[in-house]
Each structure stands twice: as C-alpha cells, then as structure tokens.
One Martini backbone bead per residue (centre of mass of N, CA, C, O) as a GRO file, in nm:
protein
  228
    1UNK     BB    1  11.393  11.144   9.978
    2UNK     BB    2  11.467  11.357  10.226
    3UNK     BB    3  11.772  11.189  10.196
    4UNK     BB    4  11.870  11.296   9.948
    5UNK     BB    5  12.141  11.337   9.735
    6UNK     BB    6  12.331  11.649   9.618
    7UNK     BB    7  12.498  11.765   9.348
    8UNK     BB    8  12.590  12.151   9.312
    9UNK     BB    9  12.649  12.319   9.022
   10UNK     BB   10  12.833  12.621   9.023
   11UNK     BB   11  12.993  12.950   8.992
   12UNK     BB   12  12.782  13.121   9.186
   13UNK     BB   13  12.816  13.129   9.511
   14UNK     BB   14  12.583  13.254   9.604
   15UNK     BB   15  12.370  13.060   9.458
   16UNK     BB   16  12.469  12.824   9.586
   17UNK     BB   17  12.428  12.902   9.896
   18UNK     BB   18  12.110  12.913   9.846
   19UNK     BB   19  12.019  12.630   9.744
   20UNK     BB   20  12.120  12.489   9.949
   21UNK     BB   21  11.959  12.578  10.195
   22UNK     BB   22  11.709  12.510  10.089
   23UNK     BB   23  11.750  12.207  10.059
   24UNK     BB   24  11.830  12.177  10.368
   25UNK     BB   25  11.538  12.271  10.461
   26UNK     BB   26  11.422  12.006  10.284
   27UNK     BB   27  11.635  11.735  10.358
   28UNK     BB   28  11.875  11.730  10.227
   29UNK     BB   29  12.129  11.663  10.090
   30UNK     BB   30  12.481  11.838  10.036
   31UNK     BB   31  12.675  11.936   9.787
   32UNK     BB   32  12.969  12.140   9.612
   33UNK     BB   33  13.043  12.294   9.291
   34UNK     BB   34  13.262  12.540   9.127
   35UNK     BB   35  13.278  12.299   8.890
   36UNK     BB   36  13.374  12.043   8.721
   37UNK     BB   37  13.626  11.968   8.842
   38UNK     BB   38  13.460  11.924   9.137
   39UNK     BB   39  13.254  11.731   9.034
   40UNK     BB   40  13.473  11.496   8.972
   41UNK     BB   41  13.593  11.453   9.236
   42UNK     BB   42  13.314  11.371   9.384
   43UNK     BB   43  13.248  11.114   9.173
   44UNK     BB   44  13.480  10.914   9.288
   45UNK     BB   45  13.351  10.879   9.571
   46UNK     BB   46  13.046  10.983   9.507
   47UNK     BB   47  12.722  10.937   9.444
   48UNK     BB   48  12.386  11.065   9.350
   49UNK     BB   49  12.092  11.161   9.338
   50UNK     BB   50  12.167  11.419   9.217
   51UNK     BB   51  12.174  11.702   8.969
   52UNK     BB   52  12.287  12.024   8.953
   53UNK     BB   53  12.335  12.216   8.642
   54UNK     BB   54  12.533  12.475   8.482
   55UNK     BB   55  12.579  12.607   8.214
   56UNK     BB   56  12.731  12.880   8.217
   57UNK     BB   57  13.049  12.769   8.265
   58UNK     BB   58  13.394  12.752   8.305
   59UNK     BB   59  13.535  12.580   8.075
   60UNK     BB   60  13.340  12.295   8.185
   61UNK     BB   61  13.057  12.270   8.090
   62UNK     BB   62  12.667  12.173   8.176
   63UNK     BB   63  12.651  12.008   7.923
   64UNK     BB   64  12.926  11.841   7.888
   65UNK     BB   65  12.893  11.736   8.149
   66UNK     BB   66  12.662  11.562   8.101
   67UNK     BB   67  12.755  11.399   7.863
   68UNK     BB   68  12.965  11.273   7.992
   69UNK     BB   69  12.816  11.105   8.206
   70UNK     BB   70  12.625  10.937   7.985
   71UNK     BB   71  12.854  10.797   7.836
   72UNK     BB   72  12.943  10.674   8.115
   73UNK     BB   73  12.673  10.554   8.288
   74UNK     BB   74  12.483  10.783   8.421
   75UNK     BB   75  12.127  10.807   8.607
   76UNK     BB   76  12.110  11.001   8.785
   77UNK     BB   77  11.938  11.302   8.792
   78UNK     BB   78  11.948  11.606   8.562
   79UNK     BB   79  11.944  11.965   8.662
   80UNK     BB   80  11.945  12.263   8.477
   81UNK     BB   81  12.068  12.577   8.448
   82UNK     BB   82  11.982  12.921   8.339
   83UNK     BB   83  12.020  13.241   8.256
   84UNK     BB   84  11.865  13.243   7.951
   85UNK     BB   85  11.652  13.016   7.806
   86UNK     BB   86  11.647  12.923   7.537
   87UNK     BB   87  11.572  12.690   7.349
   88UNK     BB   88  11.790  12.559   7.210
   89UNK     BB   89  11.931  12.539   7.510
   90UNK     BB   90  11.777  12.329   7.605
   91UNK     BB   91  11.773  12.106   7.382
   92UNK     BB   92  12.095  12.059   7.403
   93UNK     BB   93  12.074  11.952   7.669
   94UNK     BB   94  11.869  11.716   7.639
   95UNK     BB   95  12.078  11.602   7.418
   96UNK     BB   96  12.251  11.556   7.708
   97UNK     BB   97  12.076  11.452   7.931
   98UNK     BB   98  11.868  11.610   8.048
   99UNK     BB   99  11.572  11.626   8.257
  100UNK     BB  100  11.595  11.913   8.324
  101UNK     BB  101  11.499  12.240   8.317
  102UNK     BB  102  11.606  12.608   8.439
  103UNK     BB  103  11.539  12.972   8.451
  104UNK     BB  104  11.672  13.235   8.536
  105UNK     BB  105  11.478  13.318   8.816
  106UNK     BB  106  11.369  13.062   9.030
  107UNK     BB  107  11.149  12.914   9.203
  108UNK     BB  108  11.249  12.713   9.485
  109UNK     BB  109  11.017  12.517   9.527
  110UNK     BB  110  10.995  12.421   9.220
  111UNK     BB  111  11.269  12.258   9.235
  112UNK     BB  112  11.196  12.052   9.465
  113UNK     BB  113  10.930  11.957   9.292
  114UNK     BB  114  11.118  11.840   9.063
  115UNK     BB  115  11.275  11.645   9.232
  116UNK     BB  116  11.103  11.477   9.314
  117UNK     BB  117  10.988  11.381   9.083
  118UNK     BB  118  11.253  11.238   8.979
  119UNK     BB  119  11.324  11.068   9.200
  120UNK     BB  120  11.077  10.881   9.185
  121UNK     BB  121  11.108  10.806   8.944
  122UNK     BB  122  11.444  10.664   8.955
  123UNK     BB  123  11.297  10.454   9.161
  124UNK     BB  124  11.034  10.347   9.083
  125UNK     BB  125  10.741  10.522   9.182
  126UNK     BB  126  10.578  10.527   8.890
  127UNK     BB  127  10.331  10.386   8.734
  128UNK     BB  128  10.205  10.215   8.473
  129UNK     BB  129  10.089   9.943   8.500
  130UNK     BB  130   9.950   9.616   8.585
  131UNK     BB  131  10.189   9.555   8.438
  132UNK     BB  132  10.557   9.476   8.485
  133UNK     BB  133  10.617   9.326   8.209
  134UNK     BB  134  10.752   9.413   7.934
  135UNK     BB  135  10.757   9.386   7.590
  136UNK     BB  136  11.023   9.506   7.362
  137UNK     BB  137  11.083   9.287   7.184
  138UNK     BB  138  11.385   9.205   7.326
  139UNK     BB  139  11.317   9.336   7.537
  140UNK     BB  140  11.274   9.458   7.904
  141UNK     BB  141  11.025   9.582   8.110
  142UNK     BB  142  10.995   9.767   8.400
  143UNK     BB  143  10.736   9.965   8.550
  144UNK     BB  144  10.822   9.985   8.842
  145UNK     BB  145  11.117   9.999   8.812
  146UNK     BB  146  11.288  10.133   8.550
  147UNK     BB  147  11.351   9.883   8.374
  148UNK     BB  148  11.589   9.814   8.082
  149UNK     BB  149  11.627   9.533   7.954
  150UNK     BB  150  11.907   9.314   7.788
  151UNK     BB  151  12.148   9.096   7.618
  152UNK     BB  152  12.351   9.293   7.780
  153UNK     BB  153  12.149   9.417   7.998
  154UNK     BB  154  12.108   9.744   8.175
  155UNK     BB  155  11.978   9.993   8.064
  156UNK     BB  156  11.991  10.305   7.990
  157UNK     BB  157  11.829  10.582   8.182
  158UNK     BB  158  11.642  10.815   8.239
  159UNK     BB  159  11.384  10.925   8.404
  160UNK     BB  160  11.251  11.032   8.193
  161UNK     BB  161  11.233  10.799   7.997
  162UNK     BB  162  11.072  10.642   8.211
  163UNK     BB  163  10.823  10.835   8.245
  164UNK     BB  164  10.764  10.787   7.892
  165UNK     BB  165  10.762  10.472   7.887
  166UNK     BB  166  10.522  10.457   8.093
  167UNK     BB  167  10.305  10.625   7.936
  168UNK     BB  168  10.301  10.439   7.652
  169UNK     BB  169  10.218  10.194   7.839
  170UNK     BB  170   9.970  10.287   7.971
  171UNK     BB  171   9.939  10.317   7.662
  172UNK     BB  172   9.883  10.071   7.405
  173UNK     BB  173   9.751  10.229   7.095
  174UNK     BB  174   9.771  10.538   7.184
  175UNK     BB  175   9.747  10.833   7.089
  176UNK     BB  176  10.000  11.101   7.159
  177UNK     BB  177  10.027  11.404   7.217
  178UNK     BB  178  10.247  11.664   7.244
  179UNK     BB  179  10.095  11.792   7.483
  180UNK     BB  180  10.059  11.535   7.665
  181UNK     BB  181  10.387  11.489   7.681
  182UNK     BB  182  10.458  11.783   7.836
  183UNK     BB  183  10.242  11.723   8.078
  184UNK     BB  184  10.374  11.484   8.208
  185UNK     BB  185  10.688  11.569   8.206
  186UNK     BB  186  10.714  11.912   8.282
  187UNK     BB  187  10.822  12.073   8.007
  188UNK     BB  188  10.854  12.395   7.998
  189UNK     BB  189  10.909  12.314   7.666
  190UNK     BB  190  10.663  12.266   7.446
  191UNK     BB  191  10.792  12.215   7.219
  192UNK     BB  192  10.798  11.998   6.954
  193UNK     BB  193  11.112  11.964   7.039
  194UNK     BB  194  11.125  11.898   7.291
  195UNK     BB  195  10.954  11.618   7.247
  196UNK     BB  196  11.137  11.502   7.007
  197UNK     BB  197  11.388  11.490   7.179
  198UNK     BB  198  11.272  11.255   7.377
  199UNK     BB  199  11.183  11.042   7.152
  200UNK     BB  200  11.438  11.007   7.020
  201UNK     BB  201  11.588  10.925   7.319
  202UNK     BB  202  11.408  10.663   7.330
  203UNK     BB  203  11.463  10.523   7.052
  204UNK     BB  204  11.764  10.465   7.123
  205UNK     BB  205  11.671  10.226   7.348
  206UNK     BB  206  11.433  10.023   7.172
  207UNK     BB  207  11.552  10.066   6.873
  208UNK     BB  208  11.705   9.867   6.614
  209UNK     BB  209  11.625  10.151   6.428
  210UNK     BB  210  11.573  10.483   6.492
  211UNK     BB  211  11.513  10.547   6.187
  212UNK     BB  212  11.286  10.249   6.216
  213UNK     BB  213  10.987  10.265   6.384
  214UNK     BB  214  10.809  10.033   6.540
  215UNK     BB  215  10.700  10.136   6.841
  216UNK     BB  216  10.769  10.424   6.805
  217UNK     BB  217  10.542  10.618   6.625
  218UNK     BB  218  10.450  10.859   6.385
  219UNK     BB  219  10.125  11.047   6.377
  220UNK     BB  220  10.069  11.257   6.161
  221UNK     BB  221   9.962  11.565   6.317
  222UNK     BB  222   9.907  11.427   6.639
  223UNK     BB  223  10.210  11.179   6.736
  224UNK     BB  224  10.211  10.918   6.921
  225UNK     BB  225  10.239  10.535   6.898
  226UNK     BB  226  10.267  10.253   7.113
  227UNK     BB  227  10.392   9.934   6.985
  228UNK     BB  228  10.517   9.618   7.159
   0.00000   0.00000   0.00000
C-alpha cells in the first residue's frame, strides 16, 4: 500500500505542496494537478491508485470531474475536500461517486489513514465472511477480492460500494441501523441522508429495479436488511 500512486488535484498551490509533501513523507508515490484539465492530461497516460480531489475548483470542478470519471468506469477511490463542507455539498459528493469526503483545515494524519483504509478496500483486503462467492440474484460477489459480476462482465463498485456491501454480507438477514453503517463505512457526515445515498448507489448495482428492492430492503423506523 505504501507504494500505492495517488493522484492530488487541488487549485491551491500552497496546499498542493502540503499534501504531496506529507503523503512523500508517508511512502506514497504522488503525481499533482492544478485542475481538471491537467488531472485528465495524466489520466491519459497513468492510472492511479487513488485520487484526491477538491471540490471547488474553477472550470470543471471536483464533483463534476468526479462523476465524470465514474460514468467513465473508473473504480479506484476517490476522496473529495472542500473548504465550506455543509451536508448538502458532502451528499452532492457521494452521489457523485466520491468515497470520502473531508472539509478543510483537516489533519494530515487522518487523510493518510482514511486513504489506506479505501485502498485496502479497493484491493480487496477487508473480509467478508466465511463464504468468498456470494449469490445475489443473478449476480456473484466475490467477499474476499470485492468484485461483482454478471452477465455482462464484472460491475463497477467504489470502494464504499465494496465496504457496504461486505458489511451487509457478513449479517445476511440481520437489521443493521444507519448508526451501524455510517461507523463501519467511517463517514464524516452521519446524517440518515448521506447513509440513505450510500445505499441507494449500491441498489443500483445489485437490484433489478432499485425502485423495487428485493436483496437490499428498508425495515421502516430501524435501517436495512440484506438477504442475498
């Protein structure tokens, strides 16, 4: 992991030269982009293990350049910052596929360790159950590497994707409060809503009709309950 390549888009020089420094400092590889514009000019040519991105840059900002990225089918982890950090923009966000949010001033510590957390996710390092293929429907998870086929091929997750839905597999058939996932998933905003749009991005990858959902259901008053 601490060879893993990150790329930091930010429009603020000063804070560019902080993050990258401190992530040098912690052995990642670091790549820097002053904008939308050049974040996409280095994704021509390198993937990247991870990426940083801020949100209220000018031009195309970093919800935009996010979701864009994800329409794409890009899948490794995407963590948002922003100086203002109200729910709104945080939701705004995760429906954008990012994976984490964090609002400025934050501590550099805690940004390294909330990345190792999603790259560990991402590479499929965090257990699921005993079981490694789960069946959903038509689909296959597999728990242990965090990938889900059909019969189309194998389906983009984000990594929360992965998080939440190893979390739900490991109690298949018991109720789990939105208290419960918004500390499994470590998300900043614990409001039912940013928990609520978790799930709901992850309903559209696994049921047939997310407005219909069988595996993934709402137990009213209490959280969810998955039964695969």
């Amino acid at each position: 992991m601490k060879s893993a390549h990150i790329l930091v888009v930010d429009d603020d020089p000063r804070l560019l030269k902080l993050i990258k420094r401190f992530l040098d400092e912690n052995g990642f590889r670091v790549t820097t982009a002053a904008n939308a514009a050049e974040a996409r000019h280095f994704l021509k040519m390198v993937q990247p293990d991870a990426m940083i991105v801020d949100v209220m840059m000018p031009g195309e900002d970093g919800i935009s350049l996010t979701r864009a990225l994800r329409d794409e089918g890009c899948t490794w982890p995407i963590m948002a910052l922003t100086a203002r950090g109200e729910p709104e923009e945080r939701v705004d966000g995760l429906e954008a596929g990012a994976d984490d949010y964090m609002a400025k001033p934050f501590e550099p510590r805690e940004l390294v360790l909330r990345l190792q957390g999603h790259l560990r996710r991402a590479t499929g390092q965090v257990p699921c159950s005993g079981t490694r293929l789960i069946r959903i429907g038509t689909l296959e998870f597999d728990a242990h590497r965090g990938l889900l086929n059909g019969g189309d091929g194998t389906i983009h997750l984000t990594g929360r994707d992965v998080a939440l839905l190893q979390l739900f597999c490991a109690r298949p058939g018991a109720i789990l409060s939105r208290e419960v996932i918004a500390g499994a998933l470590a998300l900043e905003d614990v409001s039912e809503r940013s928990v609520d749009v978790q799930v709901t991005r992850l309903r559209k990858r696994i049921e047939p009709d997310p407005r219909e959902p069988r595996h993934l259901q709402t137990v009213r008053g209490r959280g969810y309950v998955f039964r695969p």
